[in-house]
Structure formats: C-alpha cells, structure tokens
TORRO-491176 format. One line per 8 residues: number of its first residue (from 1); their letters; for each residue x, y, z of N, C-alpha, C. Coordinates in steps of 0.001 Angstrom, whole numbers. Layout:
BEGIN
NUM) a) X,Y,Z,X,Y,Z,X,Y,Z | ...
***
This chain:
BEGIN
1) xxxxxxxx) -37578,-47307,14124,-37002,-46236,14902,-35647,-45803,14316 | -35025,-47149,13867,-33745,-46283,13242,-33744,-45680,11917 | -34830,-45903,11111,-35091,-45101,10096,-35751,-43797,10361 | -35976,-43412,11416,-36079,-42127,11987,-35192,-41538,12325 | -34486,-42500,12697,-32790,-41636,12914,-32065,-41098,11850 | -32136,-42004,11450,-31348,-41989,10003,-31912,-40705,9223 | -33051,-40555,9222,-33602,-39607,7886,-33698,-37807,8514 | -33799,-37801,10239,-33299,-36887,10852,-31901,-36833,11281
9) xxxxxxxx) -30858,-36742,10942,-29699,-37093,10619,-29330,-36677,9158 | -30037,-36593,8227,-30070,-36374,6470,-30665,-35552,6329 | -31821,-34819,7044,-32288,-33508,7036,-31569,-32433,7720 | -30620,-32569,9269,-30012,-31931,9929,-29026,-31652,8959 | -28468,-32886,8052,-27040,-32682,7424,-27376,-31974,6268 | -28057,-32251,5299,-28979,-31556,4271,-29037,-29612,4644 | -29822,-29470,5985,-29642,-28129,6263,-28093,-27944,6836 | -27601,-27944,7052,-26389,-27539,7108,-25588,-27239,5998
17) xxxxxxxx) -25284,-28138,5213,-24682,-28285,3613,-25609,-26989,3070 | -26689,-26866,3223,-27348,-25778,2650,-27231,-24035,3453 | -27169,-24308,4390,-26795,-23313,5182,-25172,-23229,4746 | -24485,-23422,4770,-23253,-23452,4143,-22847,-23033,3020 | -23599,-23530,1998,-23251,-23003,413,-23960,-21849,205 | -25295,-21498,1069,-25490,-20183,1138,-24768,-19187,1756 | -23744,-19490,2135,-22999,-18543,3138,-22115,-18339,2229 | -21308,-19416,1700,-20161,-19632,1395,-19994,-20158,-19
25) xxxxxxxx) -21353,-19962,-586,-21251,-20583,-1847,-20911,-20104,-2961 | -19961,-19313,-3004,-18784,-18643,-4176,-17332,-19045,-4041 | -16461,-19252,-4758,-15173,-18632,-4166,-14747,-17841,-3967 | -14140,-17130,-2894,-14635,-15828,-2120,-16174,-15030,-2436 | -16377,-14675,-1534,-18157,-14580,-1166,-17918,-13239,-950 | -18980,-12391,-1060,-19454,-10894,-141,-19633,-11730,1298 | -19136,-11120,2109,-19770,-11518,3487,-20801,-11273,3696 | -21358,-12153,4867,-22969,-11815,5320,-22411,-11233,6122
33) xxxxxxxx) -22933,-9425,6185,-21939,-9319,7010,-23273,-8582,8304 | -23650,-8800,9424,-23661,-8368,10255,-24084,-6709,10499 | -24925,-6047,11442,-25370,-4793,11121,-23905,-3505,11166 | -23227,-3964,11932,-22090,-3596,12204,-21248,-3588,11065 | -21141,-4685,10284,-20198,-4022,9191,-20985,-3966,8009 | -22284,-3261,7650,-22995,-2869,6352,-22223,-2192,5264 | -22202,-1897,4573,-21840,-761,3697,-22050,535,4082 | -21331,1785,4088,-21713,2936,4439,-21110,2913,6048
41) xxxxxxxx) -20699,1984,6744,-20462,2202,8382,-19089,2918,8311 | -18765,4172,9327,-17081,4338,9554,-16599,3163,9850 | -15390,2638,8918,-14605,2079,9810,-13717,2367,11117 | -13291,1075,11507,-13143,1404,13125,-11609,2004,12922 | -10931,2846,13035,-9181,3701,13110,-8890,2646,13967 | -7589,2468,13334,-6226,1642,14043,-4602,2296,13515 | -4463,2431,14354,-2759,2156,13997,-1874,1306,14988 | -1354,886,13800,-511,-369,13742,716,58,13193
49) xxxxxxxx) 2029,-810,13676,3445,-429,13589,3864,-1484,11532 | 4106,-8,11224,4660,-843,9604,5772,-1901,9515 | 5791,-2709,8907,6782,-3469,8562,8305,-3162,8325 | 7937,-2254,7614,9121,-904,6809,9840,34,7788 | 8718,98,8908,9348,1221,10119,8142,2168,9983 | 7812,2536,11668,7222,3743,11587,5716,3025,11513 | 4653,3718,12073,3730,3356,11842,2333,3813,10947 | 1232,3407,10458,397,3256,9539,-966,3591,10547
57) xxxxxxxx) -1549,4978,10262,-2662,5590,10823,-3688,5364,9926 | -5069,4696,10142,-5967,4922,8821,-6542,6405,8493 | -6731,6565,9840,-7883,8320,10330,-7110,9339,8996 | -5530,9126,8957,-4660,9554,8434,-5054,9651,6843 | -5741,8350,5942,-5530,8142,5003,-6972,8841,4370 | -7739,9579,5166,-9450,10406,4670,-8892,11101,3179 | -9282,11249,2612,-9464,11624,1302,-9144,10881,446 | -8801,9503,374,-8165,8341,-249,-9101,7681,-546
65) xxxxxxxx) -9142,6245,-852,-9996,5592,-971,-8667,4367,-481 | -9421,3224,175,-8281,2605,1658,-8858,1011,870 | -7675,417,426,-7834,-1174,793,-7346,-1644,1797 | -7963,-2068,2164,-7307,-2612,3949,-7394,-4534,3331 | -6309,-5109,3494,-6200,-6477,3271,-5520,-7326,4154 | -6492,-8446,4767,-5994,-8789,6359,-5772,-10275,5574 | -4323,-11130,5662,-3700,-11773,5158,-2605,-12624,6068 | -1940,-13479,5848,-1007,-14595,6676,-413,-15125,5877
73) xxxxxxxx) 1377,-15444,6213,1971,-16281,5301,1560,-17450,5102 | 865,-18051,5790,776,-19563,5948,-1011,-20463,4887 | -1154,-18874,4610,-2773,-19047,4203,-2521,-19137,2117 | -2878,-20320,1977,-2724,-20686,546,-3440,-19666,-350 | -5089,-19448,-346,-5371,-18224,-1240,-4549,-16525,-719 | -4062,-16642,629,-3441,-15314,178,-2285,-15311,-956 | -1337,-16722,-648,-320,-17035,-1886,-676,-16257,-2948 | -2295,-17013,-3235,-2863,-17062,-4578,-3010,-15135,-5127
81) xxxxxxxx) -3531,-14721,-3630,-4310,-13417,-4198,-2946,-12005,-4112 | -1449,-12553,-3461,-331,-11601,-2960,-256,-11018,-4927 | 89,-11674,-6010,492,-11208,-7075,-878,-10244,-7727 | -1566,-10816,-7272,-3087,-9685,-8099,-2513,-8224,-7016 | -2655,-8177,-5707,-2753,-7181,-4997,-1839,-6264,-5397 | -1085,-6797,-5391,685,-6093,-6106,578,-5966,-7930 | -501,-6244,-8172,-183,-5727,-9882,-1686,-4655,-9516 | -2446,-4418,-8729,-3623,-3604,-8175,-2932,-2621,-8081
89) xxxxxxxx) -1917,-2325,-6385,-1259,-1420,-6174,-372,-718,-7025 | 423,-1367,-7974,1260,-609,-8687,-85,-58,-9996 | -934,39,-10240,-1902,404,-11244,-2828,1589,-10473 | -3223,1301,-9205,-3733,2597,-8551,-2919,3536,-7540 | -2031,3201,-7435,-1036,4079,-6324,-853,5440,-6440 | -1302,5862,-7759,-1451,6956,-8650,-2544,7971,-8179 | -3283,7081,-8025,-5135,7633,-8370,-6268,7945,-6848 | -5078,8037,-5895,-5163,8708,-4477,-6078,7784,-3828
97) xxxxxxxx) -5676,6153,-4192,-5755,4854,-3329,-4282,4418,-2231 | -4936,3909,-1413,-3844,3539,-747,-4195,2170,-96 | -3167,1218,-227,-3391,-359,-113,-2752,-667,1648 | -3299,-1185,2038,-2474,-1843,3485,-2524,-3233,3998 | -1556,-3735,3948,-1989,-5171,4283,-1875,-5222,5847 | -2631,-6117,6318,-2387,-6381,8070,-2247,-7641,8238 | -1049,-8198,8765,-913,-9737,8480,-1023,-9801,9940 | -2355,-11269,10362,-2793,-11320,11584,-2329,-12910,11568
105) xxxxxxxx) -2201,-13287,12911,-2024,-14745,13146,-509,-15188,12730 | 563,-14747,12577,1570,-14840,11612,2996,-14926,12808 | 4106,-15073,12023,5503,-14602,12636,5810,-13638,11939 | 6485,-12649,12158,7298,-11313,11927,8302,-11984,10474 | 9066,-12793,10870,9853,-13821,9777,9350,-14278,9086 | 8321,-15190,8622,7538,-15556,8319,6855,-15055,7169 | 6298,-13289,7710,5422,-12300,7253,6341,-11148,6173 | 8075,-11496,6635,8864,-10471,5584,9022,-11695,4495
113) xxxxxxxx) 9082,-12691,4798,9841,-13889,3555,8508,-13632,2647 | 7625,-13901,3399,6311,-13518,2203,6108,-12581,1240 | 6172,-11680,2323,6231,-10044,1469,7448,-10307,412 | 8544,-10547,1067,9970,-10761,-225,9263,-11494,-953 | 9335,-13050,-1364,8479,-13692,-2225,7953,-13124,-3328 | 6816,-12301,-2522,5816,-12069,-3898,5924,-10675,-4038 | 6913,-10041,-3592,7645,-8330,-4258,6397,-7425,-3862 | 5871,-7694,-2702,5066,-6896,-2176,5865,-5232,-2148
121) xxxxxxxx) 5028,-4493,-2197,6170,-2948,-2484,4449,-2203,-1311 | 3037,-2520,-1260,2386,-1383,-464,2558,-1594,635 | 2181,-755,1908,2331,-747,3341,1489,-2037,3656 | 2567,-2695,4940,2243,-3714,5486,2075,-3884,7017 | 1350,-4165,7689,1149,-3380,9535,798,-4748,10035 | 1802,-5048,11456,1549,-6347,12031,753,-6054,13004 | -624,-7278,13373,-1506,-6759,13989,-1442,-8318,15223 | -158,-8007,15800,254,-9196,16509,-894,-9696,17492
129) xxxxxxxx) -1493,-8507,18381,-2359,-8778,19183,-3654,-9523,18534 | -4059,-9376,17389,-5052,-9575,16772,-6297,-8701,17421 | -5882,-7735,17467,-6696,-6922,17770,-7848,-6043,17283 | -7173,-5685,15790,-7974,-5344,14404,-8270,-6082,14104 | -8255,-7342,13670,-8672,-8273,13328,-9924,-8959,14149 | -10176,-8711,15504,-11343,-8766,16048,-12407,-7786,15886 | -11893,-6363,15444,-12482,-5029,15935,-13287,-5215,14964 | -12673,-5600,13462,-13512,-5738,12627,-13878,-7062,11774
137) xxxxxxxx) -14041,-7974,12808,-15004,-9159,12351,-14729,-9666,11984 | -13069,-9884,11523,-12465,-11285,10534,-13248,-12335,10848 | -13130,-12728,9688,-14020,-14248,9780,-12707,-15216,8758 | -11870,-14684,8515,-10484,-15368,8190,-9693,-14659,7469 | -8729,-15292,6185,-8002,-14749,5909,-7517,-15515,4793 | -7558,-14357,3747,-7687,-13456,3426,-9167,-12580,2936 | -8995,-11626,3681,-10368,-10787,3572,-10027,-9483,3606 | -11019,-8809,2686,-10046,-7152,1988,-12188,-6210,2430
145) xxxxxxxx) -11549,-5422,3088,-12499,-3967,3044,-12119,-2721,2153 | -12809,-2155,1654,-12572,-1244,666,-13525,-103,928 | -12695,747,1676,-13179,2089,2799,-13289,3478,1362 | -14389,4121,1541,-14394,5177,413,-13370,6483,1323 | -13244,7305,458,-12584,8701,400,-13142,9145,2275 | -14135,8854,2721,-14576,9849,3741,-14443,8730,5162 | -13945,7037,4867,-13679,6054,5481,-14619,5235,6144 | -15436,5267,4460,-17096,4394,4966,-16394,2987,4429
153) xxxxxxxx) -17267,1819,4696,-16827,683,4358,-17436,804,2767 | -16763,127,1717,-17996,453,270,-17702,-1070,230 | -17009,-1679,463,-17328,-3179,-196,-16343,-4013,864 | -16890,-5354,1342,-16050,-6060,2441,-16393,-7875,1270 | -14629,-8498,1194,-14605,-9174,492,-14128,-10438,1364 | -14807,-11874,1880,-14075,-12959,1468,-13536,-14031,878 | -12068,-14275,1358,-11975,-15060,-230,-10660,-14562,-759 | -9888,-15199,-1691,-8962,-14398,-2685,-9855,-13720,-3678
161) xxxxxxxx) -9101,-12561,-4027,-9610,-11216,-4902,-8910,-11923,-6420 | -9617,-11465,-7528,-9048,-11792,-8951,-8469,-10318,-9548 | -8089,-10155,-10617,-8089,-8804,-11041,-9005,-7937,-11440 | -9835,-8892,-11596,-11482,-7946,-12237,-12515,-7945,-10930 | -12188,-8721,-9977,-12825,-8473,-8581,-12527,-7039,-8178 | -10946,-7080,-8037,-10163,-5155,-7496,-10356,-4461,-7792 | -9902,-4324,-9595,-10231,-3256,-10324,-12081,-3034,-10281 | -12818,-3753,-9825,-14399,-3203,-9931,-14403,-2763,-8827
169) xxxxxxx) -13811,-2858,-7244,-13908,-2993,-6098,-13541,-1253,-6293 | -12262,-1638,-6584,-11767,36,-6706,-12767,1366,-7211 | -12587,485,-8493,-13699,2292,-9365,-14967,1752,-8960 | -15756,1086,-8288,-16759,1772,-7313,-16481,2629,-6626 | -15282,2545,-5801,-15224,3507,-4482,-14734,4977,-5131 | -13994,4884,-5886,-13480,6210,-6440,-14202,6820,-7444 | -15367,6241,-7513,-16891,7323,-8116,-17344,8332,-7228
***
C-alpha cells in the first residue's frame, strides 16, 4: 500500500514539474495567455499619474506603437532587464514608439531610486492601486505588452526582455 503511495505521489509530482516547464519553460516565456489577452485584442485604456508630473493617457498614444512595461524595484530580473529597456528607448524614441513603465506593488521612494539607478529617461506611471495590473492579467513582474499603432496587443512578454527580444518585439509591431 505504501508503494502505491509513493508512486502516486511521483506521478502527481512528475505532472506538475511538467505542467510547469510547459508553462514556464523558457526564461521569460510568451504567456499562455488566456482568450482575453490574444494577440490582436484592444488593450484595456488607463491613465495613471507620471512620475515626472502630470499624467500618462494610453487612448492618447493611437498612432504609436506602445511598450507598456509593468516592473518593481524590488524584482531582480527587472534590475536585470531596466538597462536593455533604456538602451531600447533611447534607439526607438525616434521612430513614433513610445515606452511606459508602470511600477506595481512598489514604494514611490523606492520606485524613483530605481529609476535614478539605472538612468531611466521614458515615462514612468504608479499604478498604486494595482489596478492595471489586474485589468490586464499580470501574472508578475516584469512583464512588457507591445500594443500596435491602432492599440491591439501584438506581443505580451514574461520574463526579462534581452536586446534582440525588443528590438524583434518592436519591428514586428511597426510593420
């Protein structure tokens, strides 16, 4: 009997571990994402109050092509992924992209020492309530959507981003 236990116990754990690395089995993954956030869906409009002053409308940003990047000081791959985003932004800022970070789960203090740190320079919007961050499905952080020109979703990323992750992320959407 206890070798019945035992070996159901190693199949439960077995599917799990497998259910797992299928989910999650990249560093940063495409999300499974749900019918709700497919490719092609409007994203959901928020505005949120900027860091800088003044606040950050998406509805605002239609003819662009929108990285939206939901991030936290306290989260080690954002560390990792703050210097790619910021050598991204200063390379497309040009090319009628526009980058936004939304730092969820965070302190206000916390969220400028960061930004100082790693010489963040694109718009940054605190989403204290965590409110965006529910609307659209975080499943953690750091995780980047990449909304086309007309504010369809074209690509939803988790995970830290590399430079050849962005730059492909990008000139998809701006085809």
């Amino acid at each position: 009997m206890r070798k019945v236990a035992v070996c159901a116990a190693l199949v439960v754990l077995a599917g799990t571990a497998l259910l797992a690395w299928g989910v999650l089995g990249g560093r940063g993954v495409a999300a499974a994402e749900p019918t709700a956030l497919r490719s092609g869906r409007m994203a959901t409009d928020f505005t949120l109050e900027l860091y800088s002053g003044g606040t950050f409308h998406l509805a605002e940003q239609r003819g662009k092509v929108v990285l939206v990047n939901f991030w936290a000081s306290w989260c080690p791959p954002c560390k990792e992924e703050a210097p790619v985003l910021e050598r991204a932004w200063q390379a497309y800022q040009d090319q009628a992209v526009v980058f936004v970070g939304v730092d969820v789960w965070d302190t206000q203090t916390d969220a400028r020492a960061f930004m100082e740190e790693y010489g963040i320079t694109y718009p940054n919007v605190i989403d204290s309530s965590g409110e965006v961050a529910i609307e659209y499905g975080l499943t953690g952080v750091p995780e980047t959507w990449v909304l086309g020109r007309e504010g369809r979703l074209v690509r939803r990323w988790v995970g830290a981003l590399n430079d050849q992750q962005i730059a492909a992320f990008l000139e998809e959407a701006l085809r």
